[in-house]
N, C-alpha and C positions, 0 to 999 in steps of 0.2 A: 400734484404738481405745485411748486412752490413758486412765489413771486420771486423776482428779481434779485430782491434785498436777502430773501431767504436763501438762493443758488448762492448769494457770494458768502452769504457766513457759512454755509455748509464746505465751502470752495478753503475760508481762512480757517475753518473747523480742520479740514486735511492738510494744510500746513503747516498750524500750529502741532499735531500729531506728527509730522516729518521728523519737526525739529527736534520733539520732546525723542523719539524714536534710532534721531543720528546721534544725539547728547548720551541716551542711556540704556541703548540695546545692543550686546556685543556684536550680536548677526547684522546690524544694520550698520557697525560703525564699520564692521568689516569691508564694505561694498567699495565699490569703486564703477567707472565707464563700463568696464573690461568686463569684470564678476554680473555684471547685470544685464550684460549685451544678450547673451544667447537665453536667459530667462525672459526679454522682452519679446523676445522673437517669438519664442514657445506659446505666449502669452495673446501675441496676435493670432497667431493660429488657433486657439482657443476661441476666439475670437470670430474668427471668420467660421466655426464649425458652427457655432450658436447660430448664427446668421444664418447660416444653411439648415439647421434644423428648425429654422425660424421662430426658437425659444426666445421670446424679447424678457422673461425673467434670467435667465442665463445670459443674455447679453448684454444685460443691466450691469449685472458683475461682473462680466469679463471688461468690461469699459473701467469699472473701476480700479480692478488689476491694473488696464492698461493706463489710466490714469494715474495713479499711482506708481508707475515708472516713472514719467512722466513729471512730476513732483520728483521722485528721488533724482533725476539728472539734474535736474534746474535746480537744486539743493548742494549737488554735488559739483556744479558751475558755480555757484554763489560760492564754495569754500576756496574755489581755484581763484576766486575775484575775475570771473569770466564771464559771466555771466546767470542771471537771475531770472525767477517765471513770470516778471512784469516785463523782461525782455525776452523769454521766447513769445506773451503772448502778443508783445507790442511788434515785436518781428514779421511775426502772420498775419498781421490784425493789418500794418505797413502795406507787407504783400498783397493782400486778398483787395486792397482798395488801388493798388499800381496795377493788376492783373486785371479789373473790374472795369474798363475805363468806359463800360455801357451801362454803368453803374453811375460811377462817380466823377464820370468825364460827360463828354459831346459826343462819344463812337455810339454808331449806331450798332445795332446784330438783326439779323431774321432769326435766327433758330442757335440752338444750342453747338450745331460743329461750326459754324460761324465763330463762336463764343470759343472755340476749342484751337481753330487755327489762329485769332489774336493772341490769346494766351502765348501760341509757339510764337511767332513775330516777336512777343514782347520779351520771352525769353532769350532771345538771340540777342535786341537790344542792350540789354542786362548785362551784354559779355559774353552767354554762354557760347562755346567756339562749334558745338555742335548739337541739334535736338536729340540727340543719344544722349546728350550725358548725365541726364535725370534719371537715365535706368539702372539701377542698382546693379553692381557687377554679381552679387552673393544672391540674386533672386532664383528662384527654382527655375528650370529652361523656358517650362511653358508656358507660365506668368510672363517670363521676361520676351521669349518670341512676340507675345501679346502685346505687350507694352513699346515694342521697338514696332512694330507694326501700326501700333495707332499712333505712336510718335510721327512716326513718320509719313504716317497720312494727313496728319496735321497744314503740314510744308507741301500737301499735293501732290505727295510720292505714294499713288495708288490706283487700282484700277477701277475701270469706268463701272463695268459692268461686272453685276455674282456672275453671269454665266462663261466671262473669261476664267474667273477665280477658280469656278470648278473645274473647266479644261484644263486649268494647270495642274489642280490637282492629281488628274486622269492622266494627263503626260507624266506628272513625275512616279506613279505609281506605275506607269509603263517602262522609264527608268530602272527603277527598280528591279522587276520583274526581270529586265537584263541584265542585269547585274548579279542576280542569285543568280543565273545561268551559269555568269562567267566566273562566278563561287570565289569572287574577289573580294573578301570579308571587308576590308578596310572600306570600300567603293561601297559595297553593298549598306555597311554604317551610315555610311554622307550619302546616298539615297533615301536612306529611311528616313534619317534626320533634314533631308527636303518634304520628303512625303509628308511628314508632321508638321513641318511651319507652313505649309500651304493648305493642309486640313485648319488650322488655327487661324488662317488668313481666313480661310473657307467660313469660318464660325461668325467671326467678327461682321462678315456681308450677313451673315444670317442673323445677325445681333444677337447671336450667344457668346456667352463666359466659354472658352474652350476648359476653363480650369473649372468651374461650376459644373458643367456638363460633366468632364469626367469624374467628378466628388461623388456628382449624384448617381452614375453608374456603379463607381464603388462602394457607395454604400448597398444599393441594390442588389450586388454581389455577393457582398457581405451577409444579407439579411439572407437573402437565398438558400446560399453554403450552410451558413448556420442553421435553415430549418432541416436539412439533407444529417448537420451533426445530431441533431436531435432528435431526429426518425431512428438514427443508427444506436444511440444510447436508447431508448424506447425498446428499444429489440437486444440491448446488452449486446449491441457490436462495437468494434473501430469503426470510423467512416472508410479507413484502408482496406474492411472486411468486404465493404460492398461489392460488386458489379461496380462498372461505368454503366449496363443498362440500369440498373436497381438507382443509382447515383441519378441519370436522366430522366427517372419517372417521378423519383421527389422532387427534381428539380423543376419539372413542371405542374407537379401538385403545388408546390413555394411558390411560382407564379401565379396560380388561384387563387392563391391565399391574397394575393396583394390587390 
């Protein structure tokens, strides 16, 4: 771990490398907002897998990838005369002490959702015309269910107690259940996608990640399936060759295993 003095030369060490990189690399002169948008994206999710395999050497570099965007945008602002990385980090650095003000103000806080519902107040002051509007429109559903849901418990738009939250669940799964009856596919859609935002709702009381939770089921799946392919090449078959029984006994040997 490096001192201070050491983080910022290694910080102007990757700057000076930007610029050498936008001057004299055809692939980098090419880039633009646009061209880099959906590689940065790839790149968090890279990102959040490491974190979840809790490789902190793998997440070492995926920070620097992300990093690395990061640099090339505020690069790529500094050419537009738009702006510069002394002002994205003066921008945040601005933010994080206006948002703080139990920090760097008088406000007092007891606990951290205290800390979570000033934040919203202080956003609304700021202008915004609603505490949705920090939720990304392009986020994946169930990130974003997640995220409009703690948004909005922020402002006190929530329920008292988990064991309302599970009854809702339990209603809207009873919903449901009537609606496949009525074999109204459209209905039966906007059922299920109630059933999910109320399981998510359901998560958050129980202080889980609904998106964590299911990664780590699917990797579990994954690992599973895959030891079922392996048994099937072992014996010089397809997995297609199998049984569904033959397929349910590795599948529960693959549970041993773990």
């Amino acid at each position: 771990m490096g001192s201070r003095i050491a983080q910022l030369q290694a910080f102007e060490r990757l700057l000076d490398i930007m610029d050498e990189l936008r001057e004299k690399c055809p692939w980098d002169r090419k880039q633009t907002f646009e061209t880099l948008r959906h590689l940065t994206i790839e790149e968090t999710y890279e990102l959040g897998d490491a974190i979840l395999d809790n490789d902190l050497e793998e997440v070492k570099k995926e920070l620097g990838d992300l990093l690395l965007h990061i640099v090339f945008y505020a690069k790529l602002g500094s050419e537009k005369k738009a702006f510069d990385i002394a002002d994205v980090a003066n921008e945040i650095a601005d933010k994080l002490i206006h948002r703080h003000p139990h920090i760097y103000g008088e406000t007092e806080v007891e606990d951290a959702e205290q800390v979570v519902k000033n934040w919203e107040a202080i956003k609304l002051k700021e202008g915004k015309k609603s505490v949705l509007e920090g939720v990304p429109k392009t986020l994946p559903a169930l990130v974003k269910a997640y995220r409009i849901q703690d948004k909005v418990s922020g402002v006190g738009f929530d329920w008292d107690k988990t064991e309302a939250v599970l009854d809702k669940v339990k209603e809207e799964l009873a919903e449901l259940s009537t609606e496949i009856e009525s074999g109204d596919s459209n209905q039966m859609e906007a059922e299920f996608g109630d059933v999910m935002f109320s399981l998510i709702n359901y998560a958050r009381f129980l202080k889980i990640n609904p998106e964590n939770a299911l990664e780590r089921t699917n990797k579990k799946f994954i690992k599973r399936f895959s030891y079922i392919e392996e048994k099937a090449d072992e014996s010089q078959r397809k997995v297609s060759e199998l049984s569904i029984e033959e397929m349910e006994v590795l599948w529960q040997e693959a549970k041993k295993t773990e």
